[in-house]
C-alpha positions as CSV (number, residue, x, y, z in Angstrom):
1,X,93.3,93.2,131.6
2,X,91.9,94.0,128.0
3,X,91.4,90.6,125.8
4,X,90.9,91.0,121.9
5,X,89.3,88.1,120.2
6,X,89.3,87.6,116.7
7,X,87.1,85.0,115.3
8,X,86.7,84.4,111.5
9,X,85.3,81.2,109.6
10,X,87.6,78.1,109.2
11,X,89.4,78.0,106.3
12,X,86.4,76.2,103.7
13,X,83.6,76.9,105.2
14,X,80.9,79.1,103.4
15,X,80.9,82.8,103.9
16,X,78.3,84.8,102.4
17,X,79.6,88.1,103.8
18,X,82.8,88.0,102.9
19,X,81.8,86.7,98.9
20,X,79.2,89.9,98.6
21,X,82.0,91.9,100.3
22,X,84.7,90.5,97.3
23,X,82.1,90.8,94.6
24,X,81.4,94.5,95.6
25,X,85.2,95.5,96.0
26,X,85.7,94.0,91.9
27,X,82.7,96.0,90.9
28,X,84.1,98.7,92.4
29,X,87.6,97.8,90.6
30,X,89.4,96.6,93.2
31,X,90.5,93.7,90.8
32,X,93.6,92.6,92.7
33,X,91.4,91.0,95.6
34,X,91.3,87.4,95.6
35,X,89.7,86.7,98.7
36,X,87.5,88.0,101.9
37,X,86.8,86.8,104.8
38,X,84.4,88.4,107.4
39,X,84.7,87.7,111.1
40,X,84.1,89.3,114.3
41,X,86.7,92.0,116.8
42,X,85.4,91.2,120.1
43,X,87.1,93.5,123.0
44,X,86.7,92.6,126.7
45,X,87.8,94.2,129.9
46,X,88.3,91.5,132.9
47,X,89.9,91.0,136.1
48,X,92.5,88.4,136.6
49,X,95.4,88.0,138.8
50,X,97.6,86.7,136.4
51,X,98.1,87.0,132.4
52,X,98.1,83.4,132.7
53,X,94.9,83.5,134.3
54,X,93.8,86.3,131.7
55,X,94.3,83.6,128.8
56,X,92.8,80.6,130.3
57,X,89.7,82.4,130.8
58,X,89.7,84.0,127.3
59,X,90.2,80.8,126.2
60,X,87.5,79.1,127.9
61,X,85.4,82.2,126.5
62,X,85.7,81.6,122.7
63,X,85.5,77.7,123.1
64,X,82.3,77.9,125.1
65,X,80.5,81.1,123.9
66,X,82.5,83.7,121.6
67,X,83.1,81.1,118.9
68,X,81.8,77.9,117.2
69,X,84.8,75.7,117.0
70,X,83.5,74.0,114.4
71,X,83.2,76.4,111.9
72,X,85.1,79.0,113.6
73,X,88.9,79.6,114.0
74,X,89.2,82.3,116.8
75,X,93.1,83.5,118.5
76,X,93.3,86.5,120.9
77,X,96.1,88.6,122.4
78,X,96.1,90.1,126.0
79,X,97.1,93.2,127.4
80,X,98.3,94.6,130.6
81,X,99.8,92.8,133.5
């Protein structure tokens, strides 16, 4: 089954990236942005019985290594099965 993780900063938390990014896209007159946020597209490939199974694992893989829960929000969607 593929699992796609999406983890960006919690809402508050300091993001360097994504301020550069926001002062760029003005200078660049992209005036009508208000706000960036920079995160991370993670894709994995895994074998599990069940799509249930397929989210409990991806689960336990952002709360224990793909993400810092506290300063990262992460959600991910599965596909197949």
């Amino acid at each position: 089954m593929l699992i796609k993780v999406f983890v960006t900063p919690r809402k508050g938390i300091l993001d360097p990236q994504g301020r550069a990014t926001e002062g760029a896209l003005k200078s660049l007159g992209f005036g009508g942005v208000n706000s960036v946020r920079i995160g991370r597209y993670i894709v994995l490939d895994i074998d599990a019985p069940t799509r249930a199974a397929a989210e409990e694992a991806a689960k336990k893989m952002c709360e224990e290594l793909l993400a810092n829960p506290l300063i990262e929000d992460y959600r991910f969607e599965v596909e197949g099965a």
